[in-house]
N, C-alpha and C positions, 0 to 999 in steps of 0.2 A: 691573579695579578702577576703578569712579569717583573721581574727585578733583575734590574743590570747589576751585576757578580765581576766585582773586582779581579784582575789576573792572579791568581799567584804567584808569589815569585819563587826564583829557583834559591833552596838551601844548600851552603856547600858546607854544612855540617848539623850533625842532628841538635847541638846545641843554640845556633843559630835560628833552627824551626820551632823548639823550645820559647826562646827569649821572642819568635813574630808572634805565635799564638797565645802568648801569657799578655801578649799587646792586644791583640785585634779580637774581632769576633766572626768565629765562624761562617754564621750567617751572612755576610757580605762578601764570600769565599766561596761560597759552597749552594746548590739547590739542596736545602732539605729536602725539602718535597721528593724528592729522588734517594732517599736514604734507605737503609734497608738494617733491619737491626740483626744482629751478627754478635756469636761467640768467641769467646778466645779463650777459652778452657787451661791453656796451659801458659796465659801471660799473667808472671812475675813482676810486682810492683819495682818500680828502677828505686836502688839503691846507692845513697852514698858515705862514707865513710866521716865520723865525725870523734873528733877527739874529744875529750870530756873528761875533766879530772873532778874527780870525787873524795870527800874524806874516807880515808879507810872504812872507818865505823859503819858507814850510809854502805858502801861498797858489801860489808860482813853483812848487813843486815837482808839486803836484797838476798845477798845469795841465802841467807836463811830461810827467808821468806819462798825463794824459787824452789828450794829445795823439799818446802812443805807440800807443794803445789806442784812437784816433778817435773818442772820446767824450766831450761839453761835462762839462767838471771840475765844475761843479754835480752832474753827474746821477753823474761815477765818486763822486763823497764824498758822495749818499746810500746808492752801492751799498757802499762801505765800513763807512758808521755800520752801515747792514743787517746786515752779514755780523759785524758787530763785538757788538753789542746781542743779536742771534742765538747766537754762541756763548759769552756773558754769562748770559743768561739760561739755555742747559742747564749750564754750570758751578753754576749756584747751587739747581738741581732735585735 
């Protein structure tokens, strides 16, 4: 089955290609059928900076906590929201 595949349009910034594909669907973009599966061994999930005030105490504890487990309490309290947001969202499927 042919399927007529929408243009895409031109982005003049990566943020903008961001905000068309969090819209659209691929597949109306693109011939799958033409796809080829492909590694990217050294791409880095995109990060951004978020502020967050915390009680002291919550703050002492994590790093407690990080520190039992040898791991900088930044990186255990993203692996927490992870695992938290993770089984959030199949509770609500």
């Amino acid at each position: 089955m042919i399927k007529n595949l929408k243009k895409l349009p031109k982005f003049k910034n990566p943020d903008e290609e961001f905000e068309f594909w969090a819209k659209h669907d691929a597949t109306e973009f693109v011939d799958m059928s033409k796809s080829e599966k492909v590694i990217f061994p050294n791409l880095k999930p995109t990060r951004r900076l978020v502020t967050l005030r915390l009680p002291l105490y919550l703050i002492d504890q994590l790093k407690a906590l990080a520190n039992k487990k040898d791991v900088p309490y930044q990186s255990l309290i993203k692996l927490m929201l992870t695992k938290e947001v993770r089984q959030e969202i199949k509770a609500s499927v």
